[in-house]
N, C-alpha and C positions, 0 to 999 in steps of 0.2 A: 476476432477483434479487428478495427479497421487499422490499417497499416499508414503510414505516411503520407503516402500519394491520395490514400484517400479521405483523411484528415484533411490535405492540401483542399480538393475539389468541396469537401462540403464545406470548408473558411469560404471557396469561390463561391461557391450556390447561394453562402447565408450574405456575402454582403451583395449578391443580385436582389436579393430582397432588400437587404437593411442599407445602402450604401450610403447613408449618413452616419452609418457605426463604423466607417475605415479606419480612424483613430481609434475608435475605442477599442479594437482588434489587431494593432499594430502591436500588442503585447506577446497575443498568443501567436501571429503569425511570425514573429522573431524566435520565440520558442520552438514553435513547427521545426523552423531552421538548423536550430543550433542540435539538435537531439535525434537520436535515431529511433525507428517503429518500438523498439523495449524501452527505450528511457523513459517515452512518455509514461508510459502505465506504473513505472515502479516508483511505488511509494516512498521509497526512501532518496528519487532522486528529488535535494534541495535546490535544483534549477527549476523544480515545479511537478509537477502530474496531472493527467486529467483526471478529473471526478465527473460525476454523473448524479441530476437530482431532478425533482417535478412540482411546479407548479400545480397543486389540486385546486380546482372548485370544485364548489358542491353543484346539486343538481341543477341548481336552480343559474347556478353560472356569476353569484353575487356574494359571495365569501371566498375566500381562500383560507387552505390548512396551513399554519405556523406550529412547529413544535423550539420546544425552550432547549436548543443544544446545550448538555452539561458541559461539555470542555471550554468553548468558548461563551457560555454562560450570553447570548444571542438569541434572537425568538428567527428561526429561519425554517427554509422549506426542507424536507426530505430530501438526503443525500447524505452521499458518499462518495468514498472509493471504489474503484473498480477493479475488480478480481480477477487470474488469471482464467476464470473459469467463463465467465462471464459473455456469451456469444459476439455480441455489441457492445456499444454506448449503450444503446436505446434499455436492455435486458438491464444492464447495470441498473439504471434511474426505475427499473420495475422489481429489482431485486432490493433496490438498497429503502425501494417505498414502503414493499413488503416486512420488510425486518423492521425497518423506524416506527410501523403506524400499524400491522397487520390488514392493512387491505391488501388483498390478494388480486392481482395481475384483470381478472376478469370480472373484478369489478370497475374497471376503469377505461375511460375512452380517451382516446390520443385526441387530442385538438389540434388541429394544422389546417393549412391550407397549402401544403407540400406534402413531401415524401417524408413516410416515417424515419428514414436515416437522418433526416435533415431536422435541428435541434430548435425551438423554438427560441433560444436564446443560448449566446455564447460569453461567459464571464471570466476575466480574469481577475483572483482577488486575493489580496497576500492574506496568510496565515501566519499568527503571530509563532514563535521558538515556544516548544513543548517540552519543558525540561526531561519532565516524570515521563515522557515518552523518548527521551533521546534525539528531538526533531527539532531542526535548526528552522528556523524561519524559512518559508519559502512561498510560494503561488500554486494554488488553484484553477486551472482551468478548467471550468464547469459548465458540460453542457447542460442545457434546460432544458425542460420537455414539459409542453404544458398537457395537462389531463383532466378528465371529468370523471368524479367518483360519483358512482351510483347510492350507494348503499346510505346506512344510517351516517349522521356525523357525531356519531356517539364511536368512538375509536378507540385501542389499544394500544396505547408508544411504549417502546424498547425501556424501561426504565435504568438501561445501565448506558442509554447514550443521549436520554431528555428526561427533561423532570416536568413538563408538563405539555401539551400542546393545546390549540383555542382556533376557532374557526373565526377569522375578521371578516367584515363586509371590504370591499374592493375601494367603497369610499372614504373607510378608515387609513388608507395605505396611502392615497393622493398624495399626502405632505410628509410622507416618512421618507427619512433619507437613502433606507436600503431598497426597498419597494419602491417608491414614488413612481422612478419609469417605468419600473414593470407594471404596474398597472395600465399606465399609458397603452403600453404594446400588447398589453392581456385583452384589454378592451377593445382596440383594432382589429386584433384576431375575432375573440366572441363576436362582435357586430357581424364581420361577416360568412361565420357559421350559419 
């Protein structure tokens, strides 16, 4: 798993790319701060954790996978938590794709125009208090990883963590409040793939 200092260098790499997102990453790089290499990853620290998730399109690079999270009752991308076991980030966001949607690791292509360790997007976003879990409110640090699935878009989700999922076109997300930029940043990337 990456350790602190290396957490620290890929916050530096991603805003040489993004450096209009310094505010919007002045969140998670306060947290970088306050927490040592274990805090970040454990779930049960309510100053936050990281998680790990993926942006799919389909082949064609003009849909994106949504599934309907049961807990927070949300149409969002695949993701999770990341597990002690877990080699990386990167592994997490292929572990947690595999378990949400059953497409498996090789059916999918990384999309970047950097190095795999380096996230195609970095989000901080509070998570509301989970009673029936014992979970106080806290934040999500989430890296993103955008992907291209090969196969059918006819898929299998986890039925004990979504109740359904739906492949949108990229145009449908422009004016959505969760998506909106991501698509912006999804389509700068694709264009120059």
């Amino acid at each position: 798993m990456e350790d602190k200092a290396t957490l620290k260098d890929i916050l530096h790499q991603y805003l040489r790319l993004y450096p209009q997102e310094a505010h919007r990453q002045e969140t998670f790089n306060k947290y970088l701060a306050r927490n040592t290499t274990e805090e970040l990853y454990t779930r049960k620290n309510f100053d936050g954790h990281l998680t790990a998730s993926a942006f799919i399109l389909n082949k064609s690079l003009d849909h994106i996978l949504l599934i309907h999270h049961k807990s927070l009752d949300k149409w969002l991308q695949p993701g999770g938590h990341i597990d002690t076991t877990d080699a990386n980030i990167i592994t997490a966001a292929y572990r947690e794709v595999s378990e949400e949607t059953g497409i498996a690791k090789d059916q999918l292509s990384l999309i970047s125009n950097w190095s795999e360790e380096l996230p195609f997007d970095i989000d901080s976003h509070h998570i509301p208090e989970n009673a029936k879990k014992n979970e106080a409110a806290h934040y999500h640090h989430d890296f993103r990883y955008l992907l291209q699935y090969a196969g059918s878009e006819d898929i299998s989700i986890n039925e004990d963590e979504s109740l359904d999922y739906k492949w949108v076109t990229l145009d449908a997300l422009v004016e959505d409040e969760i998506f909106g930029d991501m698509v912006q940043k999804i389509r700068a990337v694709v264009v120059k793939k």
